[in-house]
N, C-alpha and C positions, 0 to 999 in steps of 0.2 A: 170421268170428268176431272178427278184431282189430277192424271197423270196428262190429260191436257192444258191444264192451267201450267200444270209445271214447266213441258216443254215450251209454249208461248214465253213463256217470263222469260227461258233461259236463250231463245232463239231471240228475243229482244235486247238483252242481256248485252251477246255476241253482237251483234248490231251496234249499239250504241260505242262498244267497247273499242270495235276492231278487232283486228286480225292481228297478233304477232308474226311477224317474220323471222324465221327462225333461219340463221346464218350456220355454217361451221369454224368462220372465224370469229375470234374476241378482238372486240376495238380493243388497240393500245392505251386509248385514254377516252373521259368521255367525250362527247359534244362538248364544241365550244358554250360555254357561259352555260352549262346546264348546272354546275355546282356554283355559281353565282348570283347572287339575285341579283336582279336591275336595279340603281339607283333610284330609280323614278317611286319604286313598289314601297320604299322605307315609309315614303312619311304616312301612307296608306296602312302602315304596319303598326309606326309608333302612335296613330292615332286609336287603336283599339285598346278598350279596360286591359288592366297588366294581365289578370290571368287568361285572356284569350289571344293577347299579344305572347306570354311566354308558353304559350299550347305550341300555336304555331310555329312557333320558332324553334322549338324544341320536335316538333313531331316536322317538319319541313325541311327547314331550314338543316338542323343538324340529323335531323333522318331518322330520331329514335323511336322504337315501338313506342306502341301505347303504352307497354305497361311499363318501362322504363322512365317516358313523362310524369304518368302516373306516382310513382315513388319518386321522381326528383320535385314535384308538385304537391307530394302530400296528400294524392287525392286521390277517386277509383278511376278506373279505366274508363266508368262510363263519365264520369264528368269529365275526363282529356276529349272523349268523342261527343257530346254536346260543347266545349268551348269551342272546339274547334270549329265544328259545326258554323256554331253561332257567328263563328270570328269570318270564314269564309265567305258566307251569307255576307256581312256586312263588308267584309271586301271587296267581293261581287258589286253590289248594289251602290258604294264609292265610286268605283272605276265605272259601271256603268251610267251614272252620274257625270261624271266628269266627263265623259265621251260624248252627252250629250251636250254639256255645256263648251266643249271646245271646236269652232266653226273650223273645217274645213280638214279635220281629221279624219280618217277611215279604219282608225282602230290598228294603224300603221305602230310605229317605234314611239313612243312617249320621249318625250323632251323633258 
């Protein structure tokens, strides 16, 4: 039974995930605007409490491990993964928000 449970979770896992596509060549640089956040995303960023605004930013934005957050924050690794948690949740629920209140949008490019 346990080694059924397992394989289900991890073949749903894989699902949700996707697939990696594994190349033999390396991009020269990344995607366009992947190391850029969108202007539109800030004021949805500077609207979160500071410690779950400097989670994000710090574990996102500049890309640092948790546990590097962690000691720039002061704090354990499981609080950077509950802030953040928390912070995304209400990003989510922002943006999803505002998608509803804006007529004639489809979740296209933000203005």
């Amino acid at each position: 039974m346990r080694r059924a449970m397992v394989n289900t979770r991890t073949s749903w896992w894989r699902s949700v995930r996707g697939r990696e596509v594994l190349t033999t060549e390396v991009p020269e640089r990344p995607a366009a605007g992947s190391d850029d956040v969108p202007g539109w995303l800030w004021p949805y960023v500077s609207a979160l409490p500071a410690r779950q605004r400097a989670a994000v930013v710090l574990r996102y934005y500049l890309d640092l491990p948790e546990a590097e957050v962690a000691a720039a924050l002061g704090c354990s690794t499981g609080t950077v993964r509950s802030q953040t948690f928390k912070a995304v949740a209400k990003l989510r629920s922002a943006l999803a928000a505002d998608a509803e209140t804006v007529p004639g949008e489809s979740g296209g490019e933000r203005r």
